[in-house]
N, CA, C and O atoms as a DFTB+ gen file, in Angstrom:
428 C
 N C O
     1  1      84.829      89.268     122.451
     2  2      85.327      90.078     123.553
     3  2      85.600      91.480     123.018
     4  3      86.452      91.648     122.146
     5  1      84.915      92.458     123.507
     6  2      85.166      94.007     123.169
     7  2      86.515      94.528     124.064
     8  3      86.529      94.426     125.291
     9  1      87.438      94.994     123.433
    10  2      88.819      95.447     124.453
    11  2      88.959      96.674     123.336
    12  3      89.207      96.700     122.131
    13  1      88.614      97.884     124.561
    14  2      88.802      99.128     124.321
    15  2      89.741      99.527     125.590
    16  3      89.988      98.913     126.628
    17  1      90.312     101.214     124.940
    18  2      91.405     101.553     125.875
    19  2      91.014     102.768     126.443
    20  3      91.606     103.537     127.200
    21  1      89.765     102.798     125.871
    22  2      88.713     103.850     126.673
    23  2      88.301     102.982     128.275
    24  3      88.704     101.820     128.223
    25  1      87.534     103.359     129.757
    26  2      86.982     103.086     130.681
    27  2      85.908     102.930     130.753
    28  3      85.619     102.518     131.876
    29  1      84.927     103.060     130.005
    30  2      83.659     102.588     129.863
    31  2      82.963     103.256     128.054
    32  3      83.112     104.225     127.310
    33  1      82.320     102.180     128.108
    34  2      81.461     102.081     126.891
    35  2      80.326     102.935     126.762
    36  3      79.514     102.805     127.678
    37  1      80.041     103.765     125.891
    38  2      78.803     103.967     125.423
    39  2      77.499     103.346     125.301
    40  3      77.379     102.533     124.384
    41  1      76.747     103.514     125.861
    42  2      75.342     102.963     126.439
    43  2      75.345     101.337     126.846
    44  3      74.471     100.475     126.755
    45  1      76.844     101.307     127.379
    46  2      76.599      99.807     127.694
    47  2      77.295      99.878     129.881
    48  3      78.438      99.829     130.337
    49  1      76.417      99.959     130.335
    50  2      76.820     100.066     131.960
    51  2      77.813      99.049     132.255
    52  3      77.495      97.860     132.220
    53  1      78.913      99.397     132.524
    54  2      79.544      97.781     133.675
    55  2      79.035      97.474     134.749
    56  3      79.179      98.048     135.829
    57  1      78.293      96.373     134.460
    58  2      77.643      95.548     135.710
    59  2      78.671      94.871     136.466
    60  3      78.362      95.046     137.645
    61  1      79.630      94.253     136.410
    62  2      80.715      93.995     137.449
    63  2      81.933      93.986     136.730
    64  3      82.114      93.746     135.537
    65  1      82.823      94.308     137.701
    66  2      84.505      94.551     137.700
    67  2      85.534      93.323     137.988
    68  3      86.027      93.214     139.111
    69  1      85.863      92.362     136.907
    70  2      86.565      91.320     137.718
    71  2      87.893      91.366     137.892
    72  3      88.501      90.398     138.348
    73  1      88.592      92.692     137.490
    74  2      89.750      92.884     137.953
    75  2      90.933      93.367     136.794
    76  3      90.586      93.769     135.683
    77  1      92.344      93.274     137.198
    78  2      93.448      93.573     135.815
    79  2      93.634      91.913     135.144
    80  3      93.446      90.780     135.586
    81  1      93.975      92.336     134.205
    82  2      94.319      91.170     133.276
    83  2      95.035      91.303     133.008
    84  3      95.428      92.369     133.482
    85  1      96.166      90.607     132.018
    86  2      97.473      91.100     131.573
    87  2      97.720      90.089     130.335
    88  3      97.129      89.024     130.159
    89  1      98.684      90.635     129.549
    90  2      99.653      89.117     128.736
    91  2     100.748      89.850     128.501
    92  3     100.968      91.051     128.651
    93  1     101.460      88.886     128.077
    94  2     102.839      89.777     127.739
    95  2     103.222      88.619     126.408
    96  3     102.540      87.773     125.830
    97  1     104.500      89.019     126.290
    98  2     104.645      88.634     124.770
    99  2     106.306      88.773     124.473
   100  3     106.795      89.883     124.264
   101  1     107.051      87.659     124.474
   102  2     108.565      88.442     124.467
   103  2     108.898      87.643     123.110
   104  3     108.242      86.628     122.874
   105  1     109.849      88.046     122.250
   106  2     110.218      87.231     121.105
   107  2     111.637      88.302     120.888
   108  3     111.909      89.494     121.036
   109  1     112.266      87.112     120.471
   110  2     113.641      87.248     119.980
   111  2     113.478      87.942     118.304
   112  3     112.614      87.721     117.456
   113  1     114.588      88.773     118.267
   114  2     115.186      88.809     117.157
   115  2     116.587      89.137     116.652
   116  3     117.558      89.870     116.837
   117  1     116.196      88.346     116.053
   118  2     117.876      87.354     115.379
   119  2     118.931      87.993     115.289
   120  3     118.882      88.785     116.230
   121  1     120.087      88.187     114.613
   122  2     121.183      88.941     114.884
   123  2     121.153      89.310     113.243
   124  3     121.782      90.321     112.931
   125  1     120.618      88.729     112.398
   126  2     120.275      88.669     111.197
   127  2     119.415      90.255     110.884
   128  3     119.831      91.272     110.329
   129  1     118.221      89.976     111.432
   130  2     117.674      91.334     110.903
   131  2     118.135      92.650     111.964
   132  3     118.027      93.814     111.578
   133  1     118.759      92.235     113.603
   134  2     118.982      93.315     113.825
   135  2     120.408      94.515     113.147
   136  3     120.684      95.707     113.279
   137  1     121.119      93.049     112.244
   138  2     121.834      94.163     111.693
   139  2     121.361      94.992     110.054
   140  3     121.787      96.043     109.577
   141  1     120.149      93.840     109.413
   142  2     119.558      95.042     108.223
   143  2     118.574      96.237     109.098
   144  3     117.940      97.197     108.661
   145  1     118.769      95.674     110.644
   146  2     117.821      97.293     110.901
   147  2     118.514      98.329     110.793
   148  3     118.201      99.396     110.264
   149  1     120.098      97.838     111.621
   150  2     120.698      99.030     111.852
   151  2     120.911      99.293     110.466
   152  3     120.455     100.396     110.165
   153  1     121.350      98.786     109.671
   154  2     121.367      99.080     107.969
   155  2     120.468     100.024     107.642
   156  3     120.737     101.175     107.297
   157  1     119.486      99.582     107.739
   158  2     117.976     100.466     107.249
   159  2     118.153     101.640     108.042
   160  3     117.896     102.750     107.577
   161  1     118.679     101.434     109.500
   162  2     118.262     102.954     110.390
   163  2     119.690     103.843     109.835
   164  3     119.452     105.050     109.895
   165  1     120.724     103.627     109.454
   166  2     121.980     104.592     108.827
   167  2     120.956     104.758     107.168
   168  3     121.046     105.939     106.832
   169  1     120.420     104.268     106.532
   170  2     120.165     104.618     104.776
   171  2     118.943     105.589     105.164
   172  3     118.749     106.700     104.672
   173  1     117.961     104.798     106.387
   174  2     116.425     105.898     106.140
   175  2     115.705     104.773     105.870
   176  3     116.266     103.849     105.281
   177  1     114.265     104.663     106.281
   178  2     113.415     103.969     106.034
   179  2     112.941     103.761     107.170
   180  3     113.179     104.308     108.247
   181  1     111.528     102.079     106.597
   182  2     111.321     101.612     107.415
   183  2     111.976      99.891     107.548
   184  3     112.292      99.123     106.639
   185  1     112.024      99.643     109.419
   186  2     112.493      98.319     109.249
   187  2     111.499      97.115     109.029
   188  3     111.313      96.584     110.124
   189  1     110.805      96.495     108.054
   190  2     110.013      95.593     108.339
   191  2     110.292      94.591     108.806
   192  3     109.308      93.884     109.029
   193  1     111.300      94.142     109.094
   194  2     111.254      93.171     109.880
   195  2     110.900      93.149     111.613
   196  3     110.346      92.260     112.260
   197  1     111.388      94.340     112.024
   198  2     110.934      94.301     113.117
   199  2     109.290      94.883     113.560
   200  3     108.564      94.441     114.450
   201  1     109.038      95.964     112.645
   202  2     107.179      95.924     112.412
   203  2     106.638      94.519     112.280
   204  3     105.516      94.241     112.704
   205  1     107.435      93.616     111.687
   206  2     106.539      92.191     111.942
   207  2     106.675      91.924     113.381
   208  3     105.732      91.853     114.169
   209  1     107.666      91.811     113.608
   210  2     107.945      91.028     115.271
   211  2     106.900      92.042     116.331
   212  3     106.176      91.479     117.152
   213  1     106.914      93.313     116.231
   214  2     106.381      94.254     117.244
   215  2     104.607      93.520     116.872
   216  3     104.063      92.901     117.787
   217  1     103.813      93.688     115.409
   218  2     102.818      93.468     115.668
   219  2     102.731      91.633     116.202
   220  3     102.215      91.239     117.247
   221  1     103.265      90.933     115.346
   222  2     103.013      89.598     116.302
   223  2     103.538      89.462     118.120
   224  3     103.237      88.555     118.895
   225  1     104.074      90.231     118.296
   226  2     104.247      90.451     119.797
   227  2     103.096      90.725     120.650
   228  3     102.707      90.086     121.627
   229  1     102.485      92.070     119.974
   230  2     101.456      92.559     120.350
   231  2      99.859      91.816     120.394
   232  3      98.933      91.885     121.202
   233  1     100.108      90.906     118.787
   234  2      98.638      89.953     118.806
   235  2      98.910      89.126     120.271
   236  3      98.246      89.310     121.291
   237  1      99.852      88.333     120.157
   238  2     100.243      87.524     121.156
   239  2      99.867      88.157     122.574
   240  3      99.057      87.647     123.349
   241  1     100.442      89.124     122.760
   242  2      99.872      89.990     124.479
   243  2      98.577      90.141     124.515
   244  3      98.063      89.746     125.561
   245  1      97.457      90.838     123.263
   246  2      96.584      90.768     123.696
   247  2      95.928      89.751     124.014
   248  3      95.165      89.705     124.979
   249  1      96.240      88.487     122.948
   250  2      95.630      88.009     122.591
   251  2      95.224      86.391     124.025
   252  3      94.447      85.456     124.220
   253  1      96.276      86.996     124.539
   254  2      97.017      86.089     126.611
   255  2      95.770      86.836     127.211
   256  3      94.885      86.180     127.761
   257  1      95.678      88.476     127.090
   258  2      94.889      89.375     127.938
   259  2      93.629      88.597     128.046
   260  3      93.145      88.004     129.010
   261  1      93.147      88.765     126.622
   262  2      91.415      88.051     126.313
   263  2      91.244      86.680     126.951
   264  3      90.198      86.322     127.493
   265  1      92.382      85.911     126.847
   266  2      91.908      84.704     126.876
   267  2      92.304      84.362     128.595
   268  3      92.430      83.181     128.918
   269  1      92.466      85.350     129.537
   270  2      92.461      85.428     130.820
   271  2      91.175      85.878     131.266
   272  3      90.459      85.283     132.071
   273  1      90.853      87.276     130.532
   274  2      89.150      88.330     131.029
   275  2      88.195      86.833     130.835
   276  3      87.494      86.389     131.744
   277  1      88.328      86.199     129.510
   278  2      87.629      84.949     129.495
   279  2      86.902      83.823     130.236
   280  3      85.848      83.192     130.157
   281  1      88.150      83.904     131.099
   282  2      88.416      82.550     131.986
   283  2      87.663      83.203     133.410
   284  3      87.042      82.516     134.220
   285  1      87.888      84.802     133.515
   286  2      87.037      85.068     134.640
   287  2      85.392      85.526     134.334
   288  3      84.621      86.125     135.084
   289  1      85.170      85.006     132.940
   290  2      83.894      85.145     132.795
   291  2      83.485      87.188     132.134
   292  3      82.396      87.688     131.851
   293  1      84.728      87.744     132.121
   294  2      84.448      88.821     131.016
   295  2      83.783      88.566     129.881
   296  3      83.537      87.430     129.475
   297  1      83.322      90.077     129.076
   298  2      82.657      90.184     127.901
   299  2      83.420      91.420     127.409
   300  3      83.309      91.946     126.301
   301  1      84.136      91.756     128.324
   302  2      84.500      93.168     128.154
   303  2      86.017      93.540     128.338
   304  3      86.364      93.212     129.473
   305  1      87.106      94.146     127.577
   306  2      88.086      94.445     128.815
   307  2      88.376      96.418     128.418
   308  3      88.413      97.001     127.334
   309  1      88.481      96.775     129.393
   310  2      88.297      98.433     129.411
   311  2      89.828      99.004     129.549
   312  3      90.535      98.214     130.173
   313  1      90.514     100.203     129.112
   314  2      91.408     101.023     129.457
   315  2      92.388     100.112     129.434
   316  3      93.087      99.870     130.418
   317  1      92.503      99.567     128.358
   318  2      93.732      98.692     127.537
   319  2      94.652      99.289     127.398
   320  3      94.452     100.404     126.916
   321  1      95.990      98.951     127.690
   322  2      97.480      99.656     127.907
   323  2      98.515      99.039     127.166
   324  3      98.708      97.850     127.421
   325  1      99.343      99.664     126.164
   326  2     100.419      98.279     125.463
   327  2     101.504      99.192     125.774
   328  3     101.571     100.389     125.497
   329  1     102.270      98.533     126.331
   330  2     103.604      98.925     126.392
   331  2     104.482      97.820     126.163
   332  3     104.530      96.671     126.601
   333  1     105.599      98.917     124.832
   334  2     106.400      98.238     124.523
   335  2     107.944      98.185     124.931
   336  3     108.081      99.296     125.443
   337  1     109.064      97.616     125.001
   338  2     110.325      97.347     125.631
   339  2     111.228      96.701     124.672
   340  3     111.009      95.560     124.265
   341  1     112.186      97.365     124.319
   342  2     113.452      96.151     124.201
   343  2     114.808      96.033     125.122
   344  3     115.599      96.755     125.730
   345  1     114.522      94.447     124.782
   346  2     115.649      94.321     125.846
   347  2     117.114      93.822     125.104
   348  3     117.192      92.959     124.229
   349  1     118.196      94.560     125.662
   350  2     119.433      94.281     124.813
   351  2     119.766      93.088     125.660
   352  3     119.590      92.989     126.874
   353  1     120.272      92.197     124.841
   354  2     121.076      90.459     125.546
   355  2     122.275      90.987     124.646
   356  3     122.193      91.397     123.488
   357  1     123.744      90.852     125.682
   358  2     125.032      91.211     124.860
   359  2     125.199      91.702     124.024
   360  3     124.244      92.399     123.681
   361  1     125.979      91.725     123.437
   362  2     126.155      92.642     121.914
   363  2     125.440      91.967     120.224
   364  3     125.492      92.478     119.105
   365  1     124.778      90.585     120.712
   366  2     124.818      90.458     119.430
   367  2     122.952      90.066     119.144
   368  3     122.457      89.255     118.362
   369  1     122.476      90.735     119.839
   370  2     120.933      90.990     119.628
   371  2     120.005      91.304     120.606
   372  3     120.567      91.871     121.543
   373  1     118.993      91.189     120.748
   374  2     117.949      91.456     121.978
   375  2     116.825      91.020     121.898
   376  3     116.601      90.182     121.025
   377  1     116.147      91.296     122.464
   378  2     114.725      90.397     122.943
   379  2     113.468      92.216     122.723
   380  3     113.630      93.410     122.975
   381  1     112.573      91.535     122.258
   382  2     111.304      92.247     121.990
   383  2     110.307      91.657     123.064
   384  3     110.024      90.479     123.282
   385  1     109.776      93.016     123.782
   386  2     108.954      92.876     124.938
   387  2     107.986      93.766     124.646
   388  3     108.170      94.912     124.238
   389  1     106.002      92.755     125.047
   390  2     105.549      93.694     124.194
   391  2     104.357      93.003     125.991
   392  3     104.271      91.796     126.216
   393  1     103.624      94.113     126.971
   394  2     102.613      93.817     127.542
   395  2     101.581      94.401     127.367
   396  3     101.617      95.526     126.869
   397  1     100.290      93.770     127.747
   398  2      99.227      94.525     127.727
   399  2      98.236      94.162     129.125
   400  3      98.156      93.128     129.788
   401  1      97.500      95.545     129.257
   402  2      97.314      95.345     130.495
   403  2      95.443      95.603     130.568
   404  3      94.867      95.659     129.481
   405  1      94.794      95.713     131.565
   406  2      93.567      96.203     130.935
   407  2      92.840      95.749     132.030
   408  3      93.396      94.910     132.739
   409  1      91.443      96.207     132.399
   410  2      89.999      95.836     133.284
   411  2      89.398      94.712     132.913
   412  3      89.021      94.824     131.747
   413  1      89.145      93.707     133.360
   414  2      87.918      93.051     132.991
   415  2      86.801      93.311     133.874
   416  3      86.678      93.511     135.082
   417  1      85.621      93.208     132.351
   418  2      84.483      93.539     132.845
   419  2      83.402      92.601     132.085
   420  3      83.616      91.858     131.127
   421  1      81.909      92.885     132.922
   422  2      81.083      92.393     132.726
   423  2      80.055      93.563     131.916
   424  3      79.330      94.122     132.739
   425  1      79.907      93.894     130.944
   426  2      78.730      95.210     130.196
   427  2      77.564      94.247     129.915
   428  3      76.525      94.667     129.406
């Protein structure tokens, strides 16, 4: 499956449009690393722990997207969108929200 965030491909025509696709992707993180983030964000740096969670968030969304364009018989998905979110739950951590959005197509 080709998923670009460009609208159409280079010498390849879209022969049909089967519509938006989507996935989304939410994952917790712990109360554990959100306080070495804030740690890390008062010293400077980067937080890896949450660069892990954001990219496995993100495989995960696309990875819902593809396997929807799939099911409607895509080859293609065009003008791919990731938007990311966190969501605060009370004071003692929050939730990582990661969607992706996109065309399926037929090239």
């Amino acid at each position: 499956m080709l998923v670009v965030t460009v609208g159409n491909i280079e010498g390849k025509p879209v022969k049909k449009y089967l519509g938006v696709v989507s996935g989304e992707a939410i994952l917790g993180a712990n109360i554990f690393k959100d306080l070495f983030a804030g740690i890390r964000d008062i010293v400077g740096g980067r937080s890896a722990a949450y660069e892990k969670e954001l990219r496995k968030a993100k495989d995960i969304a696309l990875q819902e997207m593809v396997e929807e364009a799939a099911r409607l018989g895509a080859n293609a998905i065009l003008s791919v969108d990731l938007d990311y979110e966190s969501i605060q739950i009370g004071q003692g951590g929050g939730m990582l929200m990661v969607s992706a959005n996109g065309t399926a197509v037929v090239v």
